[in-house]
N, C-alpha and C positions, 0 to 999 in steps of 0.2 A: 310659335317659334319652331314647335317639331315641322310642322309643315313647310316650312322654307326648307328646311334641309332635306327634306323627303323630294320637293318639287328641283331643288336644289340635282339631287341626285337621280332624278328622272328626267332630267334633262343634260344628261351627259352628253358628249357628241357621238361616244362609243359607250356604251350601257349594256350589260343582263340583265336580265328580269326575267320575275314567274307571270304568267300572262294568266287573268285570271278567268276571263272569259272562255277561253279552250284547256288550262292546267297546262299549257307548253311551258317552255324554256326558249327564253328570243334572244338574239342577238340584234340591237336595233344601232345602224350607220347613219350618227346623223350628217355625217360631212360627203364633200363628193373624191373621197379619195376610194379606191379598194383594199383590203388588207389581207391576207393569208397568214397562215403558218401560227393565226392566235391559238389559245389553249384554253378551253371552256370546262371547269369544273362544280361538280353537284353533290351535295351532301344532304341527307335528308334525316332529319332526328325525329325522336320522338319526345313527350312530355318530360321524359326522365333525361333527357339527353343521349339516351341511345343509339345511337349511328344503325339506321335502318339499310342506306345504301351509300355509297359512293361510285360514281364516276365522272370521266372526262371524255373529249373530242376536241378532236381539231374542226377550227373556224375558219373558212374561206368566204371572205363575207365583200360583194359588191358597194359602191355610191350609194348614198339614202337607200337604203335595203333593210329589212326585218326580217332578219334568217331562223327557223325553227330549227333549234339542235336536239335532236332525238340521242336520249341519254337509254339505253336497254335495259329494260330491267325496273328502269326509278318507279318506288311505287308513288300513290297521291295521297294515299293514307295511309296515315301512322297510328292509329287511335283516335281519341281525345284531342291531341291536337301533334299539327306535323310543323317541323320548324326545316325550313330548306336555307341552305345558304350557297351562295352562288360568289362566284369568282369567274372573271376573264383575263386570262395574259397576256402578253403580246410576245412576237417569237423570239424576242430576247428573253423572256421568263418575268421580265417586271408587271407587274398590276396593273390593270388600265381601269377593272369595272367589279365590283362587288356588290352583292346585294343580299338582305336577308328576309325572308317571311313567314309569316307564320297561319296557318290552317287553321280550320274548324274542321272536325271530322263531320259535322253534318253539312258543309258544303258552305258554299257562298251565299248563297241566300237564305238560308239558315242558319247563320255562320252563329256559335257560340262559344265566347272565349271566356266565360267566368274562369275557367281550369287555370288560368296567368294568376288568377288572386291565392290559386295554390302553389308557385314558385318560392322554395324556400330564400330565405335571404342571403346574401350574398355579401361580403367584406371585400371590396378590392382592395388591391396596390396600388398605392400611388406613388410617383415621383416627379419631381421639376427638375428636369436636364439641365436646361440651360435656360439664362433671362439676360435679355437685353435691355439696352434704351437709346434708340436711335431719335435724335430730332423729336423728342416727345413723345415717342409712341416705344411700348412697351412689345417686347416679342420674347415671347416664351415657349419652348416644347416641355411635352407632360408624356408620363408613359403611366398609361394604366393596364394592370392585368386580374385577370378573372382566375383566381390560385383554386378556385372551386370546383365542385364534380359538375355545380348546375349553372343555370344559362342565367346570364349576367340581363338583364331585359332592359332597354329603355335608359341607358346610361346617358348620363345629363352633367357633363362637368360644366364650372360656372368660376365665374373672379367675383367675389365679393370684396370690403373692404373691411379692414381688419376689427374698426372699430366698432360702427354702425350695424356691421353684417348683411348692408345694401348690395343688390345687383353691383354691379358695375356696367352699365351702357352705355353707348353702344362695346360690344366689344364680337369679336370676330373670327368663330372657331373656325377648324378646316372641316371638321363634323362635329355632330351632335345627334343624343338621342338614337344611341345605334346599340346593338345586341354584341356581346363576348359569349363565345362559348367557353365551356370546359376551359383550362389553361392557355386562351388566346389571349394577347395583349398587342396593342395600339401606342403608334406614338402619335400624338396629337401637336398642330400649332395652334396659338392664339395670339390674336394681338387685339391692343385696345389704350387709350390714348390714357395720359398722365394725368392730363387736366382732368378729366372726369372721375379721378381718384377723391377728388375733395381733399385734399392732403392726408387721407388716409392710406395705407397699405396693404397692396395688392393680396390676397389669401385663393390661393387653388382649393376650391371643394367641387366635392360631386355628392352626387343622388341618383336616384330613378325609381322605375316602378318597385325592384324589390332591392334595392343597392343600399347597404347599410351607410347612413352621412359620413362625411370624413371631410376632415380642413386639412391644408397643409401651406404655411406660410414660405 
């Protein structure tokens, strides 16, 4: 399930990414239009959540192109382990591409990540904005946020039913399985069909690698 959403978001039409082959920062176009005037942003932390570097450039990026943005400065390592998060805008300032990753300080082919099984745990926030029910199928946004000093890893919200405590499937997030930093918070949609409730009642929970359980009906 992580992997559709990772492949999901690797095949953006307009994408960042840390390129792990060379350590760059790419801007990859997969459509045949050109764009200017985007805004490419870099943050680089370290285990503890440290903010090692920050910055930005501007993107002038050709038709199917893979642009390397040279960010001055950014280091590749942060320690133990380097957590980079990446952002692209477009020149109106909205969102087009984000992405986040995480290092091994002894490299890629070496790569060791036990250090993530030292991630303190974490309690989000959660809330259910709004719920619909259009024609049988259920549409809900969720807004979760990371109220803590450390990194939220591997966050996995989920519809169970109320009674059972069963999946619910198929159902249809807009992400999954993505990282919060420090006080960052997501609104999220879902949708997922009635019938497959079994007449039981839809329940918002989450998890992840260190995300303490939480239901919210």
């Amino acid at each position: 399930n992580g992997a559709f959403y990772g492949t999901r978001k690797a095949n953006e039409k307009l994408h960042i990414q840390y390129a792990y082959n060379d350590g760059s920062i790419r801007v990859v176009n997969s459509t045949y239009q050109d764009f200017s005037g985007l805004r490419a942003y870099a943050k680089v932390y370290d285990l503890a959540m440290q903010e090692k570097f920050s910055g930005e450039a501007t993107v002038d990026i050709r038709s199917d192109e893979s642009l390397r943005i040279v960010f001055p400065g950014m280091p590749t390592n942060a320690g133990e382990m380097t957590f980079i998060k990446l952002t692209l805008n477009g020149s109106d300032g909205k969102l087009i591409s984000s992405n986040f990753s995480w290092l091994s300080g002894k490299g890629d082919k070496d790569a060791d990540f036990t250090a993530l099984n030292n991630l303190p745990k974490v309690e989000l926030k959660c809330s259910v904005s709004t719920v619909s029910l259009e024609k049988g199928i259920y549409k809900v946004s969720v807004e979760i946020e990371n109220p803590s000093s450390s990194l939220a890893f591997a966050v996995n919200p989920k519809i169970l039913g109320n009674v059972s405590k069963d999946l619910i499937l198929p159902v249809f997030w807009e992400d999954n399985y993505f990282a919060l930093l420090p006080g960052e918070k997501r609104q999220l949609k879902v949708e997922f069909s009635e019938s497959n409730l079994n007449n039981e009642k839809p329940v918002f929970a989450i998890d992840g690698w260190n995300i303490r359980k939480a239901e919210k009906e």
